[in-house]
C-alpha positions as a Python dict, from the first residue, in 0.01 Angstrom:
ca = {
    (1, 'X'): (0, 0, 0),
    (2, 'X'): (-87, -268, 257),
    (3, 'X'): (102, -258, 538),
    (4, 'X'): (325, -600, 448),
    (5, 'X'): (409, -478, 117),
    (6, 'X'): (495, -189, 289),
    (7, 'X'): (730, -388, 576),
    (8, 'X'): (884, -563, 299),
    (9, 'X'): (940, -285, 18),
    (10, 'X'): (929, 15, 158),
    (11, 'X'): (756, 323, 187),
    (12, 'X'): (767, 413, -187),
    (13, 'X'): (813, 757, -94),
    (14, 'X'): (1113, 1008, -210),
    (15, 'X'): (1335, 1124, 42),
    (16, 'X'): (1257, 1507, 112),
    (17, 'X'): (1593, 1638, -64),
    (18, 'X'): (1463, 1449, -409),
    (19, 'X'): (1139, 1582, -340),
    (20, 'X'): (1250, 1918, -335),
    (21, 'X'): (1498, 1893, -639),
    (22, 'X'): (1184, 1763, -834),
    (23, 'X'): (960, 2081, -736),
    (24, 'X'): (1170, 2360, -829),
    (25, 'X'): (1151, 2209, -1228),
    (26, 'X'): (777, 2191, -1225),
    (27, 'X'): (588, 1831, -1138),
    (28, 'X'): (398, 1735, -1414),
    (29, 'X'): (259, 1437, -1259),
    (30, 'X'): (399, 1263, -907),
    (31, 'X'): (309, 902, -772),
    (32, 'X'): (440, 739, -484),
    (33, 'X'): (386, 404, -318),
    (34, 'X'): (376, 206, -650),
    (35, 'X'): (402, -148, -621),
    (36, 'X'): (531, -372, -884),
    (37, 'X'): (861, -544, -1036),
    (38, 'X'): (1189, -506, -1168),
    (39, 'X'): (1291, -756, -1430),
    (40, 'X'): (1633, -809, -1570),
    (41, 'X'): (1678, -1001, -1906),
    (42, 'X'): (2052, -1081, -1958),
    (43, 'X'): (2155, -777, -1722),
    (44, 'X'): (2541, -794, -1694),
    (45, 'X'): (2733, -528, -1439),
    (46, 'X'): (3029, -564, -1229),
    (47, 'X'): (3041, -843, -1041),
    (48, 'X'): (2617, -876, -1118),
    (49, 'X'): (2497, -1123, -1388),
    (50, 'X'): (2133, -1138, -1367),
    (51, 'X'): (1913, -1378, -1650),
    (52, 'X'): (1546, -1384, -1607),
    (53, 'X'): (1594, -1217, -1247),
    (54, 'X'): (1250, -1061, -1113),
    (55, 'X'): (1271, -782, -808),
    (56, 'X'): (964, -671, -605),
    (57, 'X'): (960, -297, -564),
    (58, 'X'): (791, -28, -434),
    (59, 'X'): (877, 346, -563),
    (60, 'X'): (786, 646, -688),
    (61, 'X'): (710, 806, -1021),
    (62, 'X'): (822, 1169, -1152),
    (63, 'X'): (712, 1338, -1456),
    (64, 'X'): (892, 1745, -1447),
    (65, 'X'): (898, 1927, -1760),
    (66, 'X'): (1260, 1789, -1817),
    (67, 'X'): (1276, 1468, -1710),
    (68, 'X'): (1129, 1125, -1537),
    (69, 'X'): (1274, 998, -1227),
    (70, 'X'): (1217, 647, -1125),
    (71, 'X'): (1310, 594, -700),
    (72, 'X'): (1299, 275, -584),
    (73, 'X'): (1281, 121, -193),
    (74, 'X'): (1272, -193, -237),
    (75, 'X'): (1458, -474, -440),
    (76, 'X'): (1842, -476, -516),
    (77, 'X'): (1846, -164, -670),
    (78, 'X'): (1741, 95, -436),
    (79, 'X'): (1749, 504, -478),
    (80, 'X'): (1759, 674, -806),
    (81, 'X'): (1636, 374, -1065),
    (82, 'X'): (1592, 576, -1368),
    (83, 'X'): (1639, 1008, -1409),
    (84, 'X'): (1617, 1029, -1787),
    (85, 'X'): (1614, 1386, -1963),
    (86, 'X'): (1267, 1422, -2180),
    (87, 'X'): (1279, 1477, -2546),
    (88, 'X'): (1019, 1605, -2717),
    (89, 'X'): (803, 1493, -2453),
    (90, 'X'): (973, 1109, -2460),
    (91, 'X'): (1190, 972, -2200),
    (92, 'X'): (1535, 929, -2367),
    (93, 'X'): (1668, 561, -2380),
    (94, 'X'): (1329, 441, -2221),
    (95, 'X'): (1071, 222, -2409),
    (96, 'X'): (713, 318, -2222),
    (97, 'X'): (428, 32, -2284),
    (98, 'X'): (80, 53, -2116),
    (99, 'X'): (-177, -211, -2041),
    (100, 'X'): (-499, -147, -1828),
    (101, 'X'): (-324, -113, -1486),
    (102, 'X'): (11, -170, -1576),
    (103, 'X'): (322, 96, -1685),
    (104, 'X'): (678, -126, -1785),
    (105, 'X'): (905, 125, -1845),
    (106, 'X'): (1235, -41, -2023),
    (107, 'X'): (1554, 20, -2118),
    (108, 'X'): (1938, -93, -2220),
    (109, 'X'): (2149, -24, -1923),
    (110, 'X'): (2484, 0, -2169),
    (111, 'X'): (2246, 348, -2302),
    (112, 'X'): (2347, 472, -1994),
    (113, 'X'): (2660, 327, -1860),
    (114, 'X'): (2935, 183, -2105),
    (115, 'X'): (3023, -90, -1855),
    (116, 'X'): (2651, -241, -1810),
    (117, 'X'): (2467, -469, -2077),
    (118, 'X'): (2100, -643, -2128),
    (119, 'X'): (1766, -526, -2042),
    (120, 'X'): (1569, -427, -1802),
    (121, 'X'): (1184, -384, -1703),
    (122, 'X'): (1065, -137, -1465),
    (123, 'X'): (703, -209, -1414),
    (124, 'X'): (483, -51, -1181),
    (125, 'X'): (84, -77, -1104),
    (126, 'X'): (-121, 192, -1159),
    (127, 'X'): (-476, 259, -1208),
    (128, 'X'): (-327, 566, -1347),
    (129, 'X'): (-113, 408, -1598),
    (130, 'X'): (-255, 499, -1925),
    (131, 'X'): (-233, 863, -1829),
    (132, 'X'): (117, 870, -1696),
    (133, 'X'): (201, 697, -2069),
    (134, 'X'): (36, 964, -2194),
    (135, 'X'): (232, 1242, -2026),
    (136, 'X'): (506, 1042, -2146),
    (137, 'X'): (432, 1072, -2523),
    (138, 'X'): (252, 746, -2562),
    (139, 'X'): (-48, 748, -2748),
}
């Protein structure tokens, strides 16, 4: 990451307490200093009504055994983004696409919390992408 992306976004990088929750389940695959976007389509919260809203970000990627954890450190949504339990090998609630250096990663915040609606787009670039969507169960 360049060192304005960085200035503006952040590091990218966990915190060393998240880092250290993440190792004792078993990294399956760790990436930090993404850069990308967060996209909200319709996103309603309290006292946040977002339509068509687009976030840079800069964050890190998990894959454990039992779970993915999004961290963001940059855009409004900062910290723990996304820490969904795997099933069968799929993140639950979480729609993984793939393009060439791309990963979106989107979901329905009310899966998650009754008091949240719309969507929302997590995308990060990756020259790794296709493989981390692999991990992830996508063929």
């Amino acid at each position: 990451m360049n060192f304005f992306a960085r200035a503006l976004l952040g590091s990218g990088r966990l915190p060393g307490a998240v880092r250290a929750e993440v190792q004792g389940e078993g990294v399956v695959y760790l990436a930090e200093g993404l850069t990308g976007s967060v996209r909200y389509h319709g996103y309603r919260a309290p006292g946040v009504w977002r339509f068509g809203a687009v976030d840079s970000t800069a964050g890190a990627l998990v894959v454990t055994r039992r779970r993915l954890l999004v961290w963001l450190t940059g855009g409004e949504q900062k910290g723990r983004h996304l820490d969904v339990p795997l099933r069968e090998g799929r993140p639950f609630g979480v729609t993984v696409r793939v393009g060439e250096r791309r990963l979106v990663l989107g979901y329905e915040p009310a899966t998650f919390h009754a008091d949240r609606s719309g969507r929302v787009e997590v995308r990060f670039r990756s020259a790794e992408a296709p493989r981390i969507a692999a991990l992830l169960g996508v063929r």
